[in-house]
C-alpha positions in Angstrom: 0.0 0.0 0.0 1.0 3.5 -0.6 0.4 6.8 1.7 -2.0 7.6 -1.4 -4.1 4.7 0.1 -5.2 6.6 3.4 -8.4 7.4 3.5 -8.8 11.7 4.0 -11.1 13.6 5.7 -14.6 14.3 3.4 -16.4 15.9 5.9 -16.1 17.2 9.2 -19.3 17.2 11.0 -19.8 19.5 14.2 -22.0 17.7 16.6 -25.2 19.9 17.0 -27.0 20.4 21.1 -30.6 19.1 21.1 -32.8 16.9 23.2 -34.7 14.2 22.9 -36.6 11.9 24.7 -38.3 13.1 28.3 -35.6 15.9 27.9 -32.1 14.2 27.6 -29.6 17.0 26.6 -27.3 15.4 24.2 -25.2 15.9 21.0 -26.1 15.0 17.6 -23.1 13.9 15.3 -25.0 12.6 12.5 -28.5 12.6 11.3 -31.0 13.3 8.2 -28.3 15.8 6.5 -25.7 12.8 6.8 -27.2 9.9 5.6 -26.0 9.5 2.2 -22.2 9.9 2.9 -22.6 8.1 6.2 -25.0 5.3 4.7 -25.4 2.6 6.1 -25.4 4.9 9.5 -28.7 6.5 9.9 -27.7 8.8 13.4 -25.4 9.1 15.9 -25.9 11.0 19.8 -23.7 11.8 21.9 -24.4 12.2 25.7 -22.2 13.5 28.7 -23.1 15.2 31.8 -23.0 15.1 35.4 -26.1 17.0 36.0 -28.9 14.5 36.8 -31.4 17.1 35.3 -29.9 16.3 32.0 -30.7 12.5 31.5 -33.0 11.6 34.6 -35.8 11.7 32.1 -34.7 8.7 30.2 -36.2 7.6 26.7 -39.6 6.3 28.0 -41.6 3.6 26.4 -41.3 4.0 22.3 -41.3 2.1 19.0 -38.5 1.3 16.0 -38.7 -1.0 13.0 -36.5 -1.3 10.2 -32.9 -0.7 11.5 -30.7 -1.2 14.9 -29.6 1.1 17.5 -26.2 0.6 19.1 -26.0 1.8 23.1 -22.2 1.8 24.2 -22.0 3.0 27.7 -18.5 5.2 28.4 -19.9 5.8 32.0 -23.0 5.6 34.0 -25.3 3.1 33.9 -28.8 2.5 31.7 -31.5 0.3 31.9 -33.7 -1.0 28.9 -36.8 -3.0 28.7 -39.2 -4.1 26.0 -42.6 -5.4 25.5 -40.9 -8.6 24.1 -39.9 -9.0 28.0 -36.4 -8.4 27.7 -34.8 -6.4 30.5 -31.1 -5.4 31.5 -28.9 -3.1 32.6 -25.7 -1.7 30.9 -23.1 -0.1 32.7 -19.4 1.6 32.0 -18.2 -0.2 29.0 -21.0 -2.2 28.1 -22.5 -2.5 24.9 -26.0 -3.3 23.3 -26.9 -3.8 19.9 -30.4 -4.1 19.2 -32.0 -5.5 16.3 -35.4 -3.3 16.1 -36.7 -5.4 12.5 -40.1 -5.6 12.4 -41.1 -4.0 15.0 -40.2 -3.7 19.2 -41.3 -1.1 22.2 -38.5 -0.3 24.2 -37.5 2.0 27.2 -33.8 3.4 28.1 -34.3 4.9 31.5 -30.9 5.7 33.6 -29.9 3.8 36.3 -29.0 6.4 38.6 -29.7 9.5 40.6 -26.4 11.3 40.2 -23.0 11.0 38.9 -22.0 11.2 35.2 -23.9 9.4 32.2 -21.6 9.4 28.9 -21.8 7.5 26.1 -23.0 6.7 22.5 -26.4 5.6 20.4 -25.8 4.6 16.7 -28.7 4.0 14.5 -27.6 1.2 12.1 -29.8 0.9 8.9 -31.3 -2.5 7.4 -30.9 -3.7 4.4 -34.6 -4.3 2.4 -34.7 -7.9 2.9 -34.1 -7.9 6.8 -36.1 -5.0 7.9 -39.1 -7.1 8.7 -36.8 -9.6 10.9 -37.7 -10.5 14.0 -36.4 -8.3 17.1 -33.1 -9.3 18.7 -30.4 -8.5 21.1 -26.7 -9.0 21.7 -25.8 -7.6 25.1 -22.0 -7.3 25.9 -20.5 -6.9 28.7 -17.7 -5.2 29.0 -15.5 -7.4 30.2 -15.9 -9.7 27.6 -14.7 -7.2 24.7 -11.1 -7.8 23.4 -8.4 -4.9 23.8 -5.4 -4.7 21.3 -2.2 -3.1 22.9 -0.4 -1.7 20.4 2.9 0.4 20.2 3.2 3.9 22.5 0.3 2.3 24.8 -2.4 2.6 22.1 -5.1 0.9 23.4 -8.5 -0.8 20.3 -11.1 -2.0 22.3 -12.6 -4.3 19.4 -17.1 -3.8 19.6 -17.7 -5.2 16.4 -15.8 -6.6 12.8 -12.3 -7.5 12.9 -9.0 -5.4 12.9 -6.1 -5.8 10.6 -4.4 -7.3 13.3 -6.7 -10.2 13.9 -8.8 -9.6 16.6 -12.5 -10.3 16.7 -15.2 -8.3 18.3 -17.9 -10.3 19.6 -21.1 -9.0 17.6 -22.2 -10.2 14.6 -23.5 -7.3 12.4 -24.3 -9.0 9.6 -25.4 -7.4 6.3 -23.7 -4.0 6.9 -20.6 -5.7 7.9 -19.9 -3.3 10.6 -16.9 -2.4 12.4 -16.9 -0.7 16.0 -13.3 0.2 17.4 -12.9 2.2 20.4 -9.1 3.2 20.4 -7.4 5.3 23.1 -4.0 7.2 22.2 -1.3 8.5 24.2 -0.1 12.0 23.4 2.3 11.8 20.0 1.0 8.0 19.4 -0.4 7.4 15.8 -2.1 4.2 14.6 -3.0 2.7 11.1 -6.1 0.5 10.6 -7.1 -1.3 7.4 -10.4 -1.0 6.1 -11.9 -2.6 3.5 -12.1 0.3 0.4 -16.3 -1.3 0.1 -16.7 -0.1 3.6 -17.8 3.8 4.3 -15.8 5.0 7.5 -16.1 7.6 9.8 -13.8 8.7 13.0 -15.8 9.9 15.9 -13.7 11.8 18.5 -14.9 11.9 22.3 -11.9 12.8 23.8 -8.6 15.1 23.0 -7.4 15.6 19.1 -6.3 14.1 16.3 -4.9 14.8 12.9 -6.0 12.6 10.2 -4.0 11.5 7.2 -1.3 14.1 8.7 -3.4 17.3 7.3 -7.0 17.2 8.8 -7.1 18.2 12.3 -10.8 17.1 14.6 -10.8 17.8 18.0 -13.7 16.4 20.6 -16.8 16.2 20.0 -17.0 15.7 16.4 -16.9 13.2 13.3 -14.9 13.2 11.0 -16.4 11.3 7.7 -14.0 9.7 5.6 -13.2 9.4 2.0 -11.7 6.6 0.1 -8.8 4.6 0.8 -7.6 1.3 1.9 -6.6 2.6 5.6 -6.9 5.1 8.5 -4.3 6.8 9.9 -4.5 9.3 12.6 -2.4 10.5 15.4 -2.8 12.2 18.9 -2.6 16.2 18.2 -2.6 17.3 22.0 -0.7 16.8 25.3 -3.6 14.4 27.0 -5.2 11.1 25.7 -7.5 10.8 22.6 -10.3 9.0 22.5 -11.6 8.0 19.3 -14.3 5.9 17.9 -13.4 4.1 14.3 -17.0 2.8 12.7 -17.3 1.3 9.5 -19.9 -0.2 7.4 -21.1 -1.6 4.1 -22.9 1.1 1.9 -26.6 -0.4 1.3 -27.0 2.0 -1.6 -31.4 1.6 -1.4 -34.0 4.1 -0.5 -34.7 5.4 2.3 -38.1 6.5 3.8 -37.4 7.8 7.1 -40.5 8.6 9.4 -39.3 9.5 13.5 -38.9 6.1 14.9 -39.3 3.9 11.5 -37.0 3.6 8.8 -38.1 1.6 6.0 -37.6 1.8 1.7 -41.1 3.5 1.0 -43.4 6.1 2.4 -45.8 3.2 2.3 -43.7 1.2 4.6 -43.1 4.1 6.9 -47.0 4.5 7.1 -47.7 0.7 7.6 -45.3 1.0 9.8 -47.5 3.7 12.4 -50.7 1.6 11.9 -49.2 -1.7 13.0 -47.8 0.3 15.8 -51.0 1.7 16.6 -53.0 -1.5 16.3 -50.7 -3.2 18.9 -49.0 -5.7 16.6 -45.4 -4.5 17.5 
């Protein structure tokens, strides 16, 4: 491979303030505006805070079909439960990927009173032919998720996909072929990842700054939507630890007919999607 093969900065995308939910305050890295370059990532939120006021609301009872949502806990703890009678808790480091398909009711309420509550929710699209599949869940704990040491302390918690090194994360995404790395660098470290040129990629940074490709430079909290390439290179800009998320994914390239909690191919789908909701058959 040459240095022509790293993949360069395409967009840089400033994480918005908003709520959501009973009142969650939380950042908004990618939504409607980004979901052709990001594709097959539908949203992204970001939440941190130490103010209870800020997240004690929770996400109260509400519906998804047609895609996943990703919940990976940095701190704090949340608890879900569904009218499929699933219910859990995941705490600092933890990580739930849930498969909405055809149609679930779920709840993310916090599990605490106090204290700080940071972390991520992706929104995953489905491809046509598996939006309609039944609802599913892989709950990881924490300490079950590999960690790659590399050189200068350089730390790839592996979520999902595999890294160029070898190591396997323990969810299966299917379709979208998705990779979920959480890498910590020490100041002046640098790390190169393959990724598959089929795969779309973005960098999400939580913590400190990076530069990208040795040009673009994207500090905390933004994303940093990649172009193509072969691999992603990036290196601490700044005296304290970065925090970085690498997610990647296979580009469906279909319609999309996006309605709040729904995302199907077809208006249609999107309004079949309300009535089954209201008629109970979730």
């Amino acid at each position: 491979m040459t240095r022509n093969d790293i993949r360069p900065v395409r967009h840089l995308i400033r994480g918005e303030r908003t709520s959501d939910g009973a009142g969650v305050r939380l950042t908004r890295l990618l939504g409607h505006e980004t979901v052709e370059a990001a594709d097959p990532f539908l949203m992204l939120d970001h939440f941190d805070t130490e103010r209870a006021d800020d997240y004690i609301g929770g996400f109260p009872s509400h519906p998804h079909r047609g895609f996943e949502t990703v919940t990976y806990m940095l701190d704090g703890r949340m608890r879900h439960g569904d009218n499929k009678g699933h219910s859990g808790v995941i705490a600092s480091g933890d990580v739930q990927w849930m498969t909405a398909g055809s149609g679930i009711v779920h709840s993310e309420m916090p599990e605490q009173e106090e204290g700080l509550m940071r972390g991520f929710q992706l929104w995953v699209n489905l491809p046509a032919r598996d939006k309609m599949t039944p609802a599913r869940y892989q709950e990881i704990p924490a300490a079950t998720i590999p960690v790659e040491t590399r050189g200068n302390g350089t730390r790839v918690k592996v979520i999902a996909g595999a890294t160029g090194e070898g190591t396997q994360g323990p969810i299966d995404s299917g379709a979208t072929e998705a990779r979920f790395l959480d890498i910590r660098l020490a100041p002046g470290a640098r790390i190169e990842e393959a990724v598959p040129a089929a795969l779309n990629a973005l960098l999400v940074v939580y913590d400190g700054a990076i530069v990208v490709g040795e040009v673009e430079k994207v500090a905390a909290v933004n994303v940093a939507i990649l172009g193509e390439g072969g691999r992603v290179a990036f290196e601490n800009a700044g005296r304290v630890e970065a925090g970085v998320l690498l997610i990647a994914g296979k580009p469906l390239n279909e319609p999309i007919a996006w309605g709040g909690p729904f995302v199907m191919n077809t208006r249609d789908e999107v309004m079949q999607a309300a009535r089954d909701y209201q008629a109970g058959r979730f």
